[in-house]
C-alpha positions as CSV (number, residue, x, y, z in Angstrom):
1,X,24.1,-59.9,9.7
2,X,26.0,-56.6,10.4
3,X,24.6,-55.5,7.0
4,X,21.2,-56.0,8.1
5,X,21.9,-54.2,11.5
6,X,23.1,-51.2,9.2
7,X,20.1,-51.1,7.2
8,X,17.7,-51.3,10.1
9,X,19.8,-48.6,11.3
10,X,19.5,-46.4,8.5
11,X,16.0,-46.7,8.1
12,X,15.6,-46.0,11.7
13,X,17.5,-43.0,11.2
14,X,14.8,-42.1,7.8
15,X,11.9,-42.2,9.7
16,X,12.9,-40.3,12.6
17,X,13.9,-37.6,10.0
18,X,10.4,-38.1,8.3
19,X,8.4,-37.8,11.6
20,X,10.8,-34.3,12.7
21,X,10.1,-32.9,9.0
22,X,5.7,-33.4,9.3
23,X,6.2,-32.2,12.8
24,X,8.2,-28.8,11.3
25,X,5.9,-29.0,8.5
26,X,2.8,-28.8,10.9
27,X,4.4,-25.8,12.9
28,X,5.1,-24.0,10.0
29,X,1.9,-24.3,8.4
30,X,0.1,-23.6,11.7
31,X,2.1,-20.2,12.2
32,X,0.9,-19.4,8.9
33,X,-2.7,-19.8,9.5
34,X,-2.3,-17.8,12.8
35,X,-0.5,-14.8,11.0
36,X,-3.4,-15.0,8.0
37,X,-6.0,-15.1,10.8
38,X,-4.3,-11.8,12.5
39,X,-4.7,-10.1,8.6
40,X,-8.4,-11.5,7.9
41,X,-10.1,-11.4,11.1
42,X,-10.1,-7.9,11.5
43,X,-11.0,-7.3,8.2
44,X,-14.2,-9.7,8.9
45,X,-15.0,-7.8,12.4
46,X,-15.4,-4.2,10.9
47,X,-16.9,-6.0,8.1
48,X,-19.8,-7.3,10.9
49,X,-19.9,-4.1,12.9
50,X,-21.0,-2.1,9.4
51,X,-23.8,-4.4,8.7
52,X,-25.2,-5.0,11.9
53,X,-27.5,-3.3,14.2
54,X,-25.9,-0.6,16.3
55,X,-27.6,-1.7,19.5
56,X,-25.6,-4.8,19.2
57,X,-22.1,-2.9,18.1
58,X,-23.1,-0.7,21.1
59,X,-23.2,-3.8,23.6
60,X,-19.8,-5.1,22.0
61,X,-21.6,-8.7,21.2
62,X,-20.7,-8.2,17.5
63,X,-17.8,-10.7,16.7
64,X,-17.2,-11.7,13.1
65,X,-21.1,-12.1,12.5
66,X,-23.4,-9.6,11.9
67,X,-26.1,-9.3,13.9
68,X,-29.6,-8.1,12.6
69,X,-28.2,-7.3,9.1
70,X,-28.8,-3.7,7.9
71,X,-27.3,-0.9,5.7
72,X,-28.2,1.9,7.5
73,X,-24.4,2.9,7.7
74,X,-23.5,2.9,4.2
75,X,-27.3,4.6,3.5
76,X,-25.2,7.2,5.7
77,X,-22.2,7.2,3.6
78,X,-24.5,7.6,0.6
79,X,-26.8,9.8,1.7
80,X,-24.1,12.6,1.1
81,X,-23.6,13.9,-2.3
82,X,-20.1,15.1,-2.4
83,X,-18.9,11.2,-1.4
84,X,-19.2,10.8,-5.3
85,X,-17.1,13.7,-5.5
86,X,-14.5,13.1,-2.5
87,X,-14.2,9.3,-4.6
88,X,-13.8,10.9,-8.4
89,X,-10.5,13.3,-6.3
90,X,-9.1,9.9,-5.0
91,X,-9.2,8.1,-8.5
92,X,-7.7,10.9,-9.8
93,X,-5.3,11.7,-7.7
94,X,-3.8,7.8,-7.1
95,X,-3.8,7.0,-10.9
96,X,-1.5,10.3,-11.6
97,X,0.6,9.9,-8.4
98,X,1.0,6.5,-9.2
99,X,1.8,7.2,-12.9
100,X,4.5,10.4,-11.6
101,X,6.0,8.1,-8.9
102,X,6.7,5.0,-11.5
103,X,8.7,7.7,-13.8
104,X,10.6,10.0,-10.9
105,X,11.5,6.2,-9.4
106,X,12.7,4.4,-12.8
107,X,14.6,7.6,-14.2
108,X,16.1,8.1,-10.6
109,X,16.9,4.1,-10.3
110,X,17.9,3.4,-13.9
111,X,21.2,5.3,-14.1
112,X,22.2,5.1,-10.8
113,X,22.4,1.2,-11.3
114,X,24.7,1.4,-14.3
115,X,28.3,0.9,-12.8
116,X,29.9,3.3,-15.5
117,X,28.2,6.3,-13.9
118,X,30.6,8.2,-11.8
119,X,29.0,9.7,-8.6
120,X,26.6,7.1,-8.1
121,X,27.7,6.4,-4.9
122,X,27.1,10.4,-3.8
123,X,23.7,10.3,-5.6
124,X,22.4,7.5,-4.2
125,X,23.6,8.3,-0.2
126,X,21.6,11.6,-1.3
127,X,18.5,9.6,-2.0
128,X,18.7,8.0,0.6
129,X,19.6,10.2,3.4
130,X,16.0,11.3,2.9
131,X,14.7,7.9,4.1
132,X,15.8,8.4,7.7
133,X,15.7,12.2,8.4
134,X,13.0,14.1,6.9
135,X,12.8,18.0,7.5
136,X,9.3,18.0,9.6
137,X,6.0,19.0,9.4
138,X,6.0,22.8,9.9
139,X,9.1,23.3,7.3
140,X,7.0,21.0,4.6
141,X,3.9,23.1,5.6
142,X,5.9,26.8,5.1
143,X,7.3,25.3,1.7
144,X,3.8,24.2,0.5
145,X,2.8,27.4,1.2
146,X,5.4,29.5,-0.2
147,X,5.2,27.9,-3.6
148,X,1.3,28.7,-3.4
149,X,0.4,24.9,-4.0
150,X,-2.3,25.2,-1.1
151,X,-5.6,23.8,-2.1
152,X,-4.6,23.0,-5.6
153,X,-4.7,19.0,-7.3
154,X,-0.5,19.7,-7.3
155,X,-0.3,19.3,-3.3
156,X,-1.8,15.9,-3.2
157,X,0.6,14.4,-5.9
158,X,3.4,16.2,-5.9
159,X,5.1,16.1,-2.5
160,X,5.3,12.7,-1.4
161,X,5.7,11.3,-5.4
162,X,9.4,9.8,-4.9
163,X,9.8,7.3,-2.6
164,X,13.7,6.6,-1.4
165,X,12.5,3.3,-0.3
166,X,10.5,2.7,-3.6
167,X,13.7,3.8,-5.0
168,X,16.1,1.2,-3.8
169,X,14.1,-1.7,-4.3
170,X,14.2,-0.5,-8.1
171,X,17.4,0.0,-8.8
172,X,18.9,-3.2,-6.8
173,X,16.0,-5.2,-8.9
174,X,17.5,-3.0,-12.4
175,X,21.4,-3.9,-11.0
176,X,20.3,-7.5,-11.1
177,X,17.9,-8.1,-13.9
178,X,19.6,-6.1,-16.3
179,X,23.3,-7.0,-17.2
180,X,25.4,-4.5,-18.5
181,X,26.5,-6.4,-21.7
182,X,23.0,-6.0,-22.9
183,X,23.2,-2.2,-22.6
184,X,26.6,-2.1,-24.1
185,X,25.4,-4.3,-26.8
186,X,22.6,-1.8,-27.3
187,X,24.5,1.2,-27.1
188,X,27.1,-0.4,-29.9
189,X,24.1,-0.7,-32.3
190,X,23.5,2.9,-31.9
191,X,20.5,3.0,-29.3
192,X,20.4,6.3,-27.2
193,X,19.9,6.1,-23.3
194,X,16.4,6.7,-23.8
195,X,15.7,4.2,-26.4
196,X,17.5,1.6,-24.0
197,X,15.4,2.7,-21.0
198,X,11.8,2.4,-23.4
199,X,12.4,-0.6,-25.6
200,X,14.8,-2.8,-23.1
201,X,14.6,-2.0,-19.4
202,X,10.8,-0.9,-18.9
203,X,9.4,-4.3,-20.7
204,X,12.1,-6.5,-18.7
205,X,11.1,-4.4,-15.6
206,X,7.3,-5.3,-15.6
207,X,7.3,-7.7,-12.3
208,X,8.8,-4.8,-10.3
209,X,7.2,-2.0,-11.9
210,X,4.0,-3.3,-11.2
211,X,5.1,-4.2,-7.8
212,X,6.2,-0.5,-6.8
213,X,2.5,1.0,-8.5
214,X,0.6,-1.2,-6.3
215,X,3.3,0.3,-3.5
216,X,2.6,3.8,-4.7
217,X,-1.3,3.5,-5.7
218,X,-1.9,1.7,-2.0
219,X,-0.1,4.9,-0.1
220,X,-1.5,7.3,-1.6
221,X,-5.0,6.0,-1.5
222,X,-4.9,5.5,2.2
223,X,-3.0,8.9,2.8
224,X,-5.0,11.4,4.6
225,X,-2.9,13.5,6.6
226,X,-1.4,15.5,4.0
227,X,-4.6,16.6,2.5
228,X,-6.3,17.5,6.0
229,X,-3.2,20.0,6.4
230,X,-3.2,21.4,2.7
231,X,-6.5,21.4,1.3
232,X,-8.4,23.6,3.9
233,X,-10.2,26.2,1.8
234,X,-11.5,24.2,-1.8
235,X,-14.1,21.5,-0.3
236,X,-14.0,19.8,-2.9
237,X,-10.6,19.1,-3.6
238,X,-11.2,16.9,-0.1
239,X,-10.1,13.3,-1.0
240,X,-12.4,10.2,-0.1
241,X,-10.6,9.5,3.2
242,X,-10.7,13.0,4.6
243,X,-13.9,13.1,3.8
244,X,-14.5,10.1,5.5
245,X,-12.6,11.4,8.6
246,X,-15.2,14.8,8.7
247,X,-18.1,12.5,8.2
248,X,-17.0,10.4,11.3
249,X,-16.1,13.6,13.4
250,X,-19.4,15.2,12.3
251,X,-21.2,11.6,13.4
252,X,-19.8,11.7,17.1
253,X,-20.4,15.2,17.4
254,X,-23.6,15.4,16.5
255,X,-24.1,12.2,19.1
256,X,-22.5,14.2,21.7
257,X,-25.3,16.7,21.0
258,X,-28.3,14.7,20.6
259,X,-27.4,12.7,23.5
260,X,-29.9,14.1,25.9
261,X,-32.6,14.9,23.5
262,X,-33.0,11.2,22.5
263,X,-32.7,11.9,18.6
264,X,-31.9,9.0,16.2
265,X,-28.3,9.5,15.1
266,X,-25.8,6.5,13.4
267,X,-23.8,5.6,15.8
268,X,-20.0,6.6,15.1
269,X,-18.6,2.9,15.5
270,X,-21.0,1.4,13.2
271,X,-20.2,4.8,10.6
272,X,-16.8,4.6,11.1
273,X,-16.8,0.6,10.1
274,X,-18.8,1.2,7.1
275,X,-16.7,4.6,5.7
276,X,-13.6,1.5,6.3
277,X,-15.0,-0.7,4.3
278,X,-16.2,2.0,1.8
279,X,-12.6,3.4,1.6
280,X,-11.2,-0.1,1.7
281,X,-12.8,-2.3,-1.2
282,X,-12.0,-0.6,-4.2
283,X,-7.9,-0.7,-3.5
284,X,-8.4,-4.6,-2.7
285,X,-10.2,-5.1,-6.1
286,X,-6.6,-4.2,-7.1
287,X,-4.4,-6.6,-6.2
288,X,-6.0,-9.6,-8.3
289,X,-5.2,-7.9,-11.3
290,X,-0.9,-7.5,-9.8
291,X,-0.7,-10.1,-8.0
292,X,1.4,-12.7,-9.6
293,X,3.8,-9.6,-10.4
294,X,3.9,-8.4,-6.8
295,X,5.2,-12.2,-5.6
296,X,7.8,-12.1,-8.4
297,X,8.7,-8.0,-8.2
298,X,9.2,-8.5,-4.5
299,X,11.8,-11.2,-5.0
300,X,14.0,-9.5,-7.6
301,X,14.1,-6.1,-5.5
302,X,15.0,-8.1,-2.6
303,X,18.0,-9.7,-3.9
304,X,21.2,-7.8,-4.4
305,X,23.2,-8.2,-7.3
């Protein structure tokens, strides 16, 4: 008899921990949705305002659904030629920023996370020290200038291609993935630092290396500000986002002035949306292709070894 109390006990005791583990189950899941709807919805609002007729945008009743699809926007973006142009300088730009970042990062990140190196410790504070107090914009504008790198392809991948943050995730990832018997054993059988750094830590180091690309290639695409303050003179050295930028500048201005004649002019909203999206779809096309290395990269960098 007091077995059977026991049992009904027990499984009294189950359930209640079944019901409180759907119930957490359901919360969790539910703040997930919330936080993916915060990321998507957005997205799907500019996406609306683009297409849709700019009376509507105008009288804010454009949600997430267009309303009286059109492409008059992106005819907009199109209908000037050095877009093309602006879009070849980004490609350009990101793919050898990207490649320059990779290879400052993993030669920076490599030896510094070998524990026979003395003066890692002062090397790596160094790095770092850079993540939290950066010199300013005038000083970085008076160097630029000094080394005559104004309006040249050098200022818009040269500065900003080491990361300090990029920089740490790779070498705790390195410290952890790579154990230092397998470099000693390499060394014994007469492998020089660069060999081991070609043939044994870049192809173990693919998860994180494609992590910190998509890191680096993401940045830089977005990144405007650098190139509105350095490439003044060489129009067409502008990147695809400053040129967007002009183009929605030009849009409201030329608003501002047509105002009172009446004159049909895109509306700046409805521009700005499409030059968003414009600027926006190609780097998404991108993470497909990475994104079963970003999940994996993202874990190894983040745990210390």
């Amino acid at each position: 008899m007091e077995a059977k109390l026991q049992t009904r006990s027990l499984n009294k005791k189950v359930e209640k921990h079944k019901i409180t583990d759907k119930i957490a189950s359901f919360l969790i899941h539910l703040f997930l949705v919330l936080v993916a709807l915060t990321c998507v919805l957005p997205f799907l609002h500019v996406f609306a305002k683009s297409v849709s007729n700019e009376a509507y945008v105008i009288a804010n009743k454009v949600l997430l659904l267009p309303k009286e699809f059109t492409i008059t926007a992106y005819k907009k973006v199109f209908a000037d030629s050095s877009i093309l142009r602006s879009f070849y300088v980004s490609v350009v730009v990101t793919i050898l920023f990207t490649m320059l970042g990779i290879l400052i990062t993993l030669c920076a990140a490599y030896p510094l996370s070998r524990k026979g190196l003395k003066g890692r410790s002062f090397f790596t504070f160094v790095f770092l020290f850079t993540m939290y107090f950066s010199a300013g914009i005038i000083p970085e504008y008076l160097l630029i200038n000094n080394l005559g790198l104004l309006d040249t392809w050098a200022v818009l991948i040269l500065p900003l291609a080491f990361s300090p943050y990029n920089f740490l995730i790779m070498k705790t990832s390195l410290q952890s993935t790579i154990p230092d018997s397998l470099i000693e054993s390499a060394h014994l059988d007469g492998a020089t630092q660069f060999q081991i750094l070609g043939k044994i830590v870049v192809p173990l180091s693919k998860p994180i290396l494609a992590t910190l690309s998509l890191f680096y290639a993401v940045g830089r695409w977005n990144a405007y500000q650098d190139a509105l303050f350095y490439v003044k003179q060489n129009v067409s050295l502008r990147p695809l986002q400053l040129k967007m930028y002009y183009l929605v500048v030009s849009a409201t201005e030329s608003l501002q002035a047509a105002s009172e004649g009446g004159a049909q002019i895109t509306n700046p909203e409805v521009l700005k949306a499409a030059c968003i999206m414009f600027a926006t779809i190609p780097i998404i096309c991108i993470y497909p292709f990475v994104q079963k290395f970003f999940v994996q990269g993202t874990m190894i960098g983040s745990v210390k070894g």
